[in-house]
C-alpha positions in Angstrom: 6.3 13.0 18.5 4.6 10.1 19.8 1.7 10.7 17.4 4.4 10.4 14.5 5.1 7.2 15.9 1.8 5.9 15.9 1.0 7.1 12.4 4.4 5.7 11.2 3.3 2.4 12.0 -0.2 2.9 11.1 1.7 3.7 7.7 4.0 0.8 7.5 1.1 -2.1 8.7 -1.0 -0.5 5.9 1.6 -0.9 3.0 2.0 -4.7 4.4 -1.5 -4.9 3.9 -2.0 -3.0 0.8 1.1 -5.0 -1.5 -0.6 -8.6 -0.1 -3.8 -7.4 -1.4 -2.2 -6.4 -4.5 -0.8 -9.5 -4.9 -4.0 -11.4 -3.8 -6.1 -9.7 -6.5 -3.9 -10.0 -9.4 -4.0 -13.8 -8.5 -7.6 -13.6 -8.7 -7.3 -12.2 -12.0 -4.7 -14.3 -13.3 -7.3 -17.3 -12.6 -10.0 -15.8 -13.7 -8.0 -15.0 -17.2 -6.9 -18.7 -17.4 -10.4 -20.2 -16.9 -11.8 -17.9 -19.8 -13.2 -15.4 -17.8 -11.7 -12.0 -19.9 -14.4 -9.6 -18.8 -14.2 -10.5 -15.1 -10.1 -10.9 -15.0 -10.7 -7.0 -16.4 -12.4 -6.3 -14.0 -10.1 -7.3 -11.2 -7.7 -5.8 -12.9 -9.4 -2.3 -12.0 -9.5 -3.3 -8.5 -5.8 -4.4 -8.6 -5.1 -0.4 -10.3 -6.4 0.5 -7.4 -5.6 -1.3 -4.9 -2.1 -0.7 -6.5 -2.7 3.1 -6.6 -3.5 3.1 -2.7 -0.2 1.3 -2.0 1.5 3.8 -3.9 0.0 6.6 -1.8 0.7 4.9 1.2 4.1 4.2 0.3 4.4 8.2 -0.4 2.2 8.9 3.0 5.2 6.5 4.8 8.3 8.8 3.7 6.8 11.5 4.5 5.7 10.7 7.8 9.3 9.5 8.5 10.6 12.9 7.1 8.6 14.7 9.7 9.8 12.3 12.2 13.2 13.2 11.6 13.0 16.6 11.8 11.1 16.6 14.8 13.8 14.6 16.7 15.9 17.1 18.7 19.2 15.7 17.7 18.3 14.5 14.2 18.1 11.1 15.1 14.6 9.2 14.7 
């Protein structure tokens, strides 16, 4: 149970972390685009598909972590 804990705020610390470096890159990118730099915004794009694809799997990863935790609880409450 306690491990559950942990990993749920592992989980929740990493999303925080993942959607600022989401937003962080496509900044980069929208700069890059405006100063006439298409093949590197592109490229930053990429990372930001990525970057957005690992917030995505976190964000899965987080519900069902807290899934887990509620089924573990003895009285159904996490």
């Amino acid at each position: 149970m306690n491990t559950l804990r942990n990993l749920l705020r592992i989980l929740t610390a990493g999303l925080v972390f993942w959607l600022m470096g989401l937003g962080v890159v496509l900044a980069v990118s929208s700069l890059l685009h405006s100063v006439g730099d298409a093949a590197g915004a592109a490229v930053v794009r990429y990372v930001a598909l990525g970057v957005g694809i690992f917030a995505i799997l976190d964000l899965i990863l987080l519900v069902l972590v807290l899934a887990m935790l509620h089924l573990a609880s003895p009285d159904g409450d996490a």
